[in-house]
C-alpha positions as CSV (number, residue, x, y, z in Angstrom):
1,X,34.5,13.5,-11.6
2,X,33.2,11.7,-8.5
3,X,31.5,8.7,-9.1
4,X,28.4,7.2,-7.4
5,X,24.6,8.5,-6.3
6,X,24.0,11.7,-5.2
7,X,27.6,13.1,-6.1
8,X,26.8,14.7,-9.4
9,X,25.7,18.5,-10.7
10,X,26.1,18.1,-14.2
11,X,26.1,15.2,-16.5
12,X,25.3,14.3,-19.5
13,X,22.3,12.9,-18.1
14,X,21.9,15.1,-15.8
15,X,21.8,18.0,-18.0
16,X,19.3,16.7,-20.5
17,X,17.1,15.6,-17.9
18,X,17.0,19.4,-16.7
19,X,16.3,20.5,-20.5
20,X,13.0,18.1,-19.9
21,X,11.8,18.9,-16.0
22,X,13.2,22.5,-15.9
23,X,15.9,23.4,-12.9
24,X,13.1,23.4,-10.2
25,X,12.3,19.9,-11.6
26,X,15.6,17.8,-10.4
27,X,17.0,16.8,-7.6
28,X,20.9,15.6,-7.7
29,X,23.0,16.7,-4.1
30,X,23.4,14.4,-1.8
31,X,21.2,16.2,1.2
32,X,18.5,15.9,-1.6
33,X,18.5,12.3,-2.8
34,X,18.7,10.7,1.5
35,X,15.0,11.8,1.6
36,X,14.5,9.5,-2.1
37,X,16.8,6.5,-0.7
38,X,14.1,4.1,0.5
39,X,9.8,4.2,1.1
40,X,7.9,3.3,4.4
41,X,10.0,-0.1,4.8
42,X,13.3,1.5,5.9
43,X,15.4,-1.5,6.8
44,X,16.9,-1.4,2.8
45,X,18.1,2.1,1.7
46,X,19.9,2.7,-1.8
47,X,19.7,6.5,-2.8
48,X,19.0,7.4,-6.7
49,X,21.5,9.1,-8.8
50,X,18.7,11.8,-10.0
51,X,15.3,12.5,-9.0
52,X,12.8,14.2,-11.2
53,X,9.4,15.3,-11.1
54,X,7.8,16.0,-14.5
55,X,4.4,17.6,-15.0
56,X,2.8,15.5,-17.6
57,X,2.8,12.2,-20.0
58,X,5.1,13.5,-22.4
59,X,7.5,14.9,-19.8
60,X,7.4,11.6,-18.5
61,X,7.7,10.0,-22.5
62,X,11.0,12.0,-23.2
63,X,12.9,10.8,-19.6
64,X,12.1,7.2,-20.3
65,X,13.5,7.9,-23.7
66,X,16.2,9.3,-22.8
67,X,16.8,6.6,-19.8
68,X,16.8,4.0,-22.8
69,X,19.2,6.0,-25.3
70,X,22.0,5.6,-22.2
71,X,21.0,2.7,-20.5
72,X,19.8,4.1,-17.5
73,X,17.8,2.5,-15.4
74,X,14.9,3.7,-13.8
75,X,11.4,3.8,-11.6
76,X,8.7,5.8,-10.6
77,X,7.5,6.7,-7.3
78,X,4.4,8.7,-6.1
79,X,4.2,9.3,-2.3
80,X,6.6,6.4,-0.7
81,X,4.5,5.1,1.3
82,X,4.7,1.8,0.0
83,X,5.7,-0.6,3.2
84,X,7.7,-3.3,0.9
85,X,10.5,-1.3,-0.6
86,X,8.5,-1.5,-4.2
87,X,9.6,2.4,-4.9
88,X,13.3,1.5,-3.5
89,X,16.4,2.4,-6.5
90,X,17.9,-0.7,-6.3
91,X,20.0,-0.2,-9.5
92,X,20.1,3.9,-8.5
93,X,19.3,5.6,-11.9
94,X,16.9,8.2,-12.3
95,X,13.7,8.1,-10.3
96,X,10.6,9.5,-11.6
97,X,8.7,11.0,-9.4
98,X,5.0,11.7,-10.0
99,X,3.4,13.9,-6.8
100,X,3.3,16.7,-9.6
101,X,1.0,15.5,-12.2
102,X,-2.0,16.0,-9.4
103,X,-4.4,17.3,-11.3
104,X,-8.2,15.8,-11.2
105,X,-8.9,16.4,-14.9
106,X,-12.7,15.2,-14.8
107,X,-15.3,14.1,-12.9
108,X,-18.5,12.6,-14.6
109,X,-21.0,11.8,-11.9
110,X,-23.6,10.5,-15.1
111,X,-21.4,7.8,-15.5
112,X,-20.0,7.3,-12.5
113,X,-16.3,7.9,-13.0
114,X,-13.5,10.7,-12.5
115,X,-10.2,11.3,-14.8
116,X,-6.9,11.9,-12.3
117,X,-3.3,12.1,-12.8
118,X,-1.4,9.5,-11.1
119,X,0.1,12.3,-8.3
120,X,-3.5,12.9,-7.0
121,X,-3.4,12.2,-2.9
122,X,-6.7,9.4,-2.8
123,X,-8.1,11.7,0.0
124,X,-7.9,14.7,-2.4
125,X,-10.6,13.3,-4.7
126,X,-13.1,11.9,-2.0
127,X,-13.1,15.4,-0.9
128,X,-13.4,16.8,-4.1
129,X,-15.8,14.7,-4.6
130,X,-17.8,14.9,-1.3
131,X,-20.1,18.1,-1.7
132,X,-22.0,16.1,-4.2
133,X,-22.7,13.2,-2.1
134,X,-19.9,11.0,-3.8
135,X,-16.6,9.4,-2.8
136,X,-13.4,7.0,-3.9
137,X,-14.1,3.8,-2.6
138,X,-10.4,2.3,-1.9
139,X,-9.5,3.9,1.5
140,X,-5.5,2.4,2.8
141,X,-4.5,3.8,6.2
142,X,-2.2,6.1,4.5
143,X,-4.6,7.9,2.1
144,X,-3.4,11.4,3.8
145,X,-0.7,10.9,1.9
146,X,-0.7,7.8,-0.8
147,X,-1.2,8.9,-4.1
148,X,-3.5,7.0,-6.5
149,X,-0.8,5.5,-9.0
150,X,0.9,4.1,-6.0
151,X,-2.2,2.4,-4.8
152,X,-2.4,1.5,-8.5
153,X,0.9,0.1,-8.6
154,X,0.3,-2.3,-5.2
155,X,-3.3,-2.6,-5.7
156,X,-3.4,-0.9,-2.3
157,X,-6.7,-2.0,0.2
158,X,-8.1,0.0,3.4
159,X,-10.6,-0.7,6.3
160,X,-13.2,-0.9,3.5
161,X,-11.6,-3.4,1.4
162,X,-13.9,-6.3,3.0
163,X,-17.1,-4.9,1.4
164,X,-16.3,-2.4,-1.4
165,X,-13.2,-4.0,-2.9
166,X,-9.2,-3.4,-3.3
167,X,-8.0,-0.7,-6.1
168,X,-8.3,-2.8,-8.7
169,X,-12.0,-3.0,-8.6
170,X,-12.2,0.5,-9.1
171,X,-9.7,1.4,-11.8
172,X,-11.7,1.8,-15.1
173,X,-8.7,2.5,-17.9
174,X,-5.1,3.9,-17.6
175,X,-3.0,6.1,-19.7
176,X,0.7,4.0,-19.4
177,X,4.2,4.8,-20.7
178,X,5.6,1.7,-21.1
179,X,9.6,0.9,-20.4
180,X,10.3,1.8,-24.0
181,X,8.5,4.9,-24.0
182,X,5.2,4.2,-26.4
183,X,1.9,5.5,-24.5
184,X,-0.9,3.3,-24.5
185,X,-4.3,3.1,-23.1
186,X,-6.2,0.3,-21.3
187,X,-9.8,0.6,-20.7
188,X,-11.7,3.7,-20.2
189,X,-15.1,5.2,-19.1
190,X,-16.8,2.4,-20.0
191,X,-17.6,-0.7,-18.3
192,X,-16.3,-4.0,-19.3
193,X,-14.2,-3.4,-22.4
194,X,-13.8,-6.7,-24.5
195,X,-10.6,-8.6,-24.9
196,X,-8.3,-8.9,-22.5
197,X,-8.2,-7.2,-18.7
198,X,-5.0,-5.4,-19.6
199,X,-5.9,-2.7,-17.0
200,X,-6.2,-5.5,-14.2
201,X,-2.9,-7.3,-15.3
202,X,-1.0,-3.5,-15.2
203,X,-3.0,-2.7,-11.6
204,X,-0.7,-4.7,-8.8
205,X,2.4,-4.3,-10.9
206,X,4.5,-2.5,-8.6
207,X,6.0,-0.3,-11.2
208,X,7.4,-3.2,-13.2
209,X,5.5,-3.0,-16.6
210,X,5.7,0.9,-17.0
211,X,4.5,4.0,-15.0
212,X,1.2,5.1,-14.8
213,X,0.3,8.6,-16.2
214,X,-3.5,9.0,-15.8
215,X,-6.1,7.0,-14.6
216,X,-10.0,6.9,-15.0
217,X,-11.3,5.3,-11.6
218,X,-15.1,4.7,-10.7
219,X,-16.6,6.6,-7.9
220,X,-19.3,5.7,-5.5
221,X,-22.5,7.7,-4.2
222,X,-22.1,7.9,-0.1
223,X,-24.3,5.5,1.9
224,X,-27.5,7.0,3.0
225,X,-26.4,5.6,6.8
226,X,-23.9,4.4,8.7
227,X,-23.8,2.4,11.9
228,X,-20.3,2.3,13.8
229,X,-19.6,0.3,16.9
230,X,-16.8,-0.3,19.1
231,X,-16.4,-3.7,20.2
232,X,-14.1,-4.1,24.0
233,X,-13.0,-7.8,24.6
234,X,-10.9,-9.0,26.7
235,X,-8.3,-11.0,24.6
236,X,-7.6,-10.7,20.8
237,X,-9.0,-14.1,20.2
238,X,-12.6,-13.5,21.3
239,X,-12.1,-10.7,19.1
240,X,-11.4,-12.6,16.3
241,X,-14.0,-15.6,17.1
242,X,-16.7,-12.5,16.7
243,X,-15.2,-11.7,13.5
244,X,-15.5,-15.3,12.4
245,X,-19.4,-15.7,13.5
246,X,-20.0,-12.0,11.9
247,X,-19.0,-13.0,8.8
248,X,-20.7,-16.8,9.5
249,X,-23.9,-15.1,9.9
250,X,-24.3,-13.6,6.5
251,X,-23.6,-10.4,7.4
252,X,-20.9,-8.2,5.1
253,X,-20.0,-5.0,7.1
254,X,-18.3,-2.3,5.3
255,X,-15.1,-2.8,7.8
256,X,-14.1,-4.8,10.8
257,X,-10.5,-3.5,12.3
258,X,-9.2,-5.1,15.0
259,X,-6.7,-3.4,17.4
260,X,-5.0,-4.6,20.1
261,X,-3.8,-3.5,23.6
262,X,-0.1,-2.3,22.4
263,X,-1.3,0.0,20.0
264,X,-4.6,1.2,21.4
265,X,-2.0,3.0,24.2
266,X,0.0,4.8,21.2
267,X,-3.3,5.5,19.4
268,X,-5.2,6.8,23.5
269,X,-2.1,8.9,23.7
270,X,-2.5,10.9,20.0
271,X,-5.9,11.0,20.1
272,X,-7.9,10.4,23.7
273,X,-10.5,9.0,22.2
274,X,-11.5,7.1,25.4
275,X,-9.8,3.4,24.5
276,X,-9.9,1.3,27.1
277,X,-6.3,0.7,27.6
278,X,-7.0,-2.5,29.8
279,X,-8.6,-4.2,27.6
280,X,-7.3,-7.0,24.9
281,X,-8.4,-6.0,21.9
282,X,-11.3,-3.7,20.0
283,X,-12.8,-4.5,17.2
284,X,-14.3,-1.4,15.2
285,X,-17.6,-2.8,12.9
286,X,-19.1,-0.9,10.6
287,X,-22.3,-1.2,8.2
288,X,-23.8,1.0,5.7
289,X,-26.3,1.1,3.4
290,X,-30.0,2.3,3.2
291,X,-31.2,3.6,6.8
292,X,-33.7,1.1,6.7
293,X,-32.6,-2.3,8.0
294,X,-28.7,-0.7,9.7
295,X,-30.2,-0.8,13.2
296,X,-31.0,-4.5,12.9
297,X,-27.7,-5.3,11.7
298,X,-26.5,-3.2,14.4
299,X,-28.0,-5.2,16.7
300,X,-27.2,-8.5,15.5
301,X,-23.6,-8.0,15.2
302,X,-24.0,-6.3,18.8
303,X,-25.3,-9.9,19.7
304,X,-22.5,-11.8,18.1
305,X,-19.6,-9.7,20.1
306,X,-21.5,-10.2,23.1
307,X,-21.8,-14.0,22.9
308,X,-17.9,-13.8,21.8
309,X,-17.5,-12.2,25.2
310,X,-17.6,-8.5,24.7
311,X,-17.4,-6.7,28.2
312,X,-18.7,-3.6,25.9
313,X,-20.2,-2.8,22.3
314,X,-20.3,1.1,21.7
315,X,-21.9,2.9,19.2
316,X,-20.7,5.8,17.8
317,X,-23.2,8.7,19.0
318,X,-22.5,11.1,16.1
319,X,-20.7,11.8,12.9
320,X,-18.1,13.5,14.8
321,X,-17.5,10.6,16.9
322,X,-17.8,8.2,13.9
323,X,-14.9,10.5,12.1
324,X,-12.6,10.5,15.3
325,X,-12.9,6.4,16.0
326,X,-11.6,6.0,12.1
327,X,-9.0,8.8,12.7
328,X,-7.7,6.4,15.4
329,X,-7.8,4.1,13.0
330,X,-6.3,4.8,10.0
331,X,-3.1,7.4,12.0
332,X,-2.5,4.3,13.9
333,X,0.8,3.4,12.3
334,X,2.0,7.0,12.8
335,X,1.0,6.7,16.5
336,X,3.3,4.3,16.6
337,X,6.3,6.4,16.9
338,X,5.2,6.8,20.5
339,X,6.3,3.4,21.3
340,X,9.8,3.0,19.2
341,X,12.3,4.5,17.1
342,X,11.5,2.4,14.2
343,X,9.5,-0.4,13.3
344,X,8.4,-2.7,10.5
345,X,5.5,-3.7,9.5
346,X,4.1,-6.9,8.0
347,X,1.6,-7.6,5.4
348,X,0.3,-11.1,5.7
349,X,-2.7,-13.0,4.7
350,X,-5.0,-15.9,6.8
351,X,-8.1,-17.6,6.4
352,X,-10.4,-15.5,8.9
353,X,-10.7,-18.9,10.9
354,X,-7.1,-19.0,11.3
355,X,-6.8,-15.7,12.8
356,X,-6.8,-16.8,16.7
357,X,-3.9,-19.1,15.7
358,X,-1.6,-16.6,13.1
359,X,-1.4,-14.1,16.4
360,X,-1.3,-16.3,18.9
361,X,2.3,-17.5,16.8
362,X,2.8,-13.8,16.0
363,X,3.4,-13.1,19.9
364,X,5.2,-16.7,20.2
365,X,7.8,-15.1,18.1
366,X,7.9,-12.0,19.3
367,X,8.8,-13.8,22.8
368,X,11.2,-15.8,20.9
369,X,13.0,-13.0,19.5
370,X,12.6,-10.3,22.2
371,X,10.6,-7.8,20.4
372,X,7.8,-6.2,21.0
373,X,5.0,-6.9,18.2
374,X,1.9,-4.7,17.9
375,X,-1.2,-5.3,16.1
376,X,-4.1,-3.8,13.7
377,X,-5.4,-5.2,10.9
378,X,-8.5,-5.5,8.6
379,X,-9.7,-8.4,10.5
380,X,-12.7,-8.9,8.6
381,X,-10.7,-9.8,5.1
382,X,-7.6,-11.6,7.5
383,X,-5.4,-9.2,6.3
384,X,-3.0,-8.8,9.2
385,X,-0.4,-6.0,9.9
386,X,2.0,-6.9,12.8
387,X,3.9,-4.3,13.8
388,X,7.3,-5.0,14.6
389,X,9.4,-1.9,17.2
390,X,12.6,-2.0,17.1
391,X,15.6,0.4,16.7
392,X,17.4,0.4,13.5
393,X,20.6,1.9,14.9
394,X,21.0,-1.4,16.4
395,X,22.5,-3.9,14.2
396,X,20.9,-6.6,16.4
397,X,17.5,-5.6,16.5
398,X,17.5,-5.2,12.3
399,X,18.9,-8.8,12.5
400,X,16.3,-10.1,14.5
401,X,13.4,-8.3,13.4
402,X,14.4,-9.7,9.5
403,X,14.1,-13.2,11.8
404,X,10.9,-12.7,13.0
405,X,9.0,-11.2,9.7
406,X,10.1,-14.0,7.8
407,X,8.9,-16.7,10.7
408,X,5.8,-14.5,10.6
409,X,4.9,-15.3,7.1
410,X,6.2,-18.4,6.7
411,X,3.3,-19.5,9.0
412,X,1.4,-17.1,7.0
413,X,1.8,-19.4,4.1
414,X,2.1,-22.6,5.9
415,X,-2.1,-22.2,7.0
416,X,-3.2,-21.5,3.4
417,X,-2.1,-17.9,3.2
418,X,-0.2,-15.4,1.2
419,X,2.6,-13.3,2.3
420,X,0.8,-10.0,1.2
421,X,-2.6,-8.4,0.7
422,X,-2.0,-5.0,-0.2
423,X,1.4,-3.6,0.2
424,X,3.3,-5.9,-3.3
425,X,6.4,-7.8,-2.7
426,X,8.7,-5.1,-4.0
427,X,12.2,-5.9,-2.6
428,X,11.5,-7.2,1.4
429,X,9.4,-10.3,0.0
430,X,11.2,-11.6,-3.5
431,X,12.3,-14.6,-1.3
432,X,8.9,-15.6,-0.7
433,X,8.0,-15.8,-4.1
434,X,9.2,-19.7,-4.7
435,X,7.3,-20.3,-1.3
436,X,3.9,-19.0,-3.2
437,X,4.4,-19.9,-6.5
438,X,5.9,-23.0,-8.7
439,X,9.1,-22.5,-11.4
440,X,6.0,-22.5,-14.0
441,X,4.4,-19.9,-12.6
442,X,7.1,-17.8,-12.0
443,X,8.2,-18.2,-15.4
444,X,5.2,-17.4,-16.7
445,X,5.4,-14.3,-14.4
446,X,8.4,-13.7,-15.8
447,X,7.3,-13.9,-19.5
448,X,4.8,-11.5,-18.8
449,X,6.7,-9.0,-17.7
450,X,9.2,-9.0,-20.5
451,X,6.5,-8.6,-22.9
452,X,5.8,-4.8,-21.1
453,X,9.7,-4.3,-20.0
454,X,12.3,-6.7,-21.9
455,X,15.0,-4.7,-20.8
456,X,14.4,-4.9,-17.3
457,X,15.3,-1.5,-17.3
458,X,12.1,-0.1,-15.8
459,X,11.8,-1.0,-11.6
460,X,14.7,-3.7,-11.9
461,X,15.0,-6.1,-9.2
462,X,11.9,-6.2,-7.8
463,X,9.0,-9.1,-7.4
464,X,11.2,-12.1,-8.5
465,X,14.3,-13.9,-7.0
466,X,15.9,-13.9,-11.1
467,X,15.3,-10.0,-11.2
468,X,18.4,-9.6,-9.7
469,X,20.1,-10.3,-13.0
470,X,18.9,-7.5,-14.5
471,X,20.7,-5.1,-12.2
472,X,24.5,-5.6,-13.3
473,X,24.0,-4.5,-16.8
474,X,22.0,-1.3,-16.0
475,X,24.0,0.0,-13.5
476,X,27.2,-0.4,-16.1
477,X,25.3,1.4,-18.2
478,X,24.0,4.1,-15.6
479,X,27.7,4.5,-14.8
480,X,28.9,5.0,-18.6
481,X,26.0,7.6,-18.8
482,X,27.3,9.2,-15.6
């Protein structure tokens, strides 16, 4: 019998897994598993040996069982979206994947939370949610498509991050299968459960303590108002100055995303919104609230981009118009496509007053390593997303876009930064970990993860340069089940 990923029809393994998911459930030829073989960061691939997509907790319960009876490891994996390879099968194994446990199982407006399974798209339940006057706060670019136990699982952020908080500020309680298959809750409907924050210490995970089968997540009444402007400067770093005296004002908008002039032509070419393509930068600034009091802050933060050289502050005339700028926004990265056959993008974090400097080296190494670098970012939180085109056919370009990440957060780190703000470590960033953090920390990290997965069986070889020792001894054992 063959061996290796992708190769296999029956197994074992394979056929107990089918007993579990049902035939329509799995996914083993190889034409099947390429699409499963990395997430949004493509540069590493490794393909799974199965795929499987159970339909509830105790589907999920009897595969993690069954992964731990032969030795199997394994991960789960909601949309693949992530940008750091944190859903990438390292080890292969089996790969649980979650898009069909998407049910919204309850929404309790009284109390100000909703019950979802961890497949739910996050768009899904802000429009479920939106004939009531009610939304899900946490907003990433992707949420088209990112389900909500991914953004659980990187503690995922969005445009609103800056005034509304990252995912973790709005997950209430999970349901969890841990790595040897118990199911245990943290939290719940209620606020502030005593004891420990178990439910923030699983949230940012990446997949490493267990998989998330249900979630109860706090939901937000919409705004009464909104005021949206478009900011045109001339260069990204009176952009950026305007973002610093915004925020030095006292003034928290609900977003401030910063574009600049490479991608506003991909994003004036999907979209024809009217960008100006000559221009540097724009800055998109939002607040929300109460009607009363939005047109003053309107008009102060109009005041600040002006001072900060803005050749022109819009405002957005209509709802419609409001709804297309953040369209731009947030189908940026897939706009990108227009400008090169691949590309990478970066994750790093800078005080805001270091944000003329962090892009300013940004296109310094660009230069240096002859590639082209676009940016957008949530400016207002200095959470930046360099975007690096390149071809990965090109063995060259791969090389020296690898270079020029790393250089890119290194000086991340070097100005009192951090090498991620919302997209995990997963496998592109386990180098960076030392960098951050000291052999005590780490080891306490460490600790803490073998007390929710001391096999190492569940996500292997992801977040920590030691992980890799884990790998050896699950793969012999995939192999042997196999």
């Amino acid at each position: 019998m063959p061996d290796g990923p992708g190769t296999l029809t029956a197994s074992p393994l394979i056929d107990r897994l089918r007993a579990i998911v049902g035939r329509d459930g799995i996914l083993t030829s190889a034409s099947d598993l390429l699409v499963y073989e990395c997430d949004g960061f493509t540069i590493e691939k490794n393909r799974p040996d199965v795929v499987v997509f159970p339909t509830s907790t105790e589907q999920v319960v009897r595969i993690v069982q069954l992964c731990n009876e032969l030795n199997v490891p394994f991960l789960p994996r909601g949309a693949g979206t992530s940008l750091a390879g944190g859903c990438l099968p390292v080890g292969g194994g089996v790969m649980i994947t979650l898009t069909r446990m998407k049910r919204i199982l309850e929404v309790n407006y009284r109390d100000r939370y909703a019950v979802v399974e961890p497949g739910v798209v996050n768009v899904w339940l802000t429009r479920h949610l939106a004939p009531q006057g009610w939304h899900y706060a946490p907003d990433p670019s992707s949420q088209g498509a990112c389900t909500i136990g991914g953004n659980v699982a990187t503690n995922s952020g969005g445009p609103h991050t800056l005034k509304y908080g990252v995912t973790v500020n709005h997950i209430l309680g999970l349901e969890f299968v841990l790595p040897d298959g118990r199911v245990v809750q943290t939290g719940g409907p209620t606020e502030d459960n005593p004891g420990y924050d178990l439910t923030g210490v699983i949230v940012g995970s990446e997949g490493t303590f267990g998989i998330a089968t249900k979630a109860w997540v706090r939901i937000s009444r919409n705004p009464e108002a909104y005021r949206t402007l478009l900011g045109v400067f001339e260069t990204v770093d009176d952009a950026t100055n305007a973002i610093s005296d915004i925020i030095g004002a006292g003034i928290v908008p609900a977003a401030l995303e910063l574009l600049d002039r490479l991608i506003l032509q991909a994003v004036e070419a999907a979209f024809h919104f009217g960008f100006p393509l000559d221009a540097g930068a724009v800055l998109i600034m939002e607040v929300d609230g109460l009607e009363a009091g939005l047109d003053e802050e309107a008009e102060q933060i109009t005041a600040i981009a002006r001072r900060n050289k803005a050749r022109e502050v819009r405002l957005a005339g209509s709802e419609a118009e409001r709804l297309l700028l953040w369209k731009c926004r947030k189908q940026a990265f897939g706009a990108v496509g227009r400008l090169a056959p691949s590309y990478c993008t970066q994750d790093g974090v800078v005080p805001r007053t270091k944000l003329p400097h962090i892009l300013k080296e940004i296109q310094r190494i660009g230069e240096q390593h002859q590639l082209r670098i676009c940016n957008v970012f949530h400016a207002g939180d200095g959470n930046i997303h360099p975007i690096l085109l390149f071809d990965e056919r090109d063995p060259d370009q791969v090389k020296r876009v690898l270079a020029a990440s790393h250089e890119i957060l290194e000086e991340c780190v070097r100005v009192g930064g951090s090498v991620t703000g919302e997209h995990g470590i997963g496998v592109e960033k386990i180098d960076f970990m030392p960098r951050l953090f000291s052999p005590e920390d780490l080891n306490f990290m460490l600790r803490l993860r073998s007390a929710f997965n001391p096999e190492g069986r569940c996500s292997p070889a992801k977040m920590f340069p030691t992980a890799g020792a884990c790998i050896e001894p699950s793969k012999a054992g995939r192999r042997a089940a196999l």
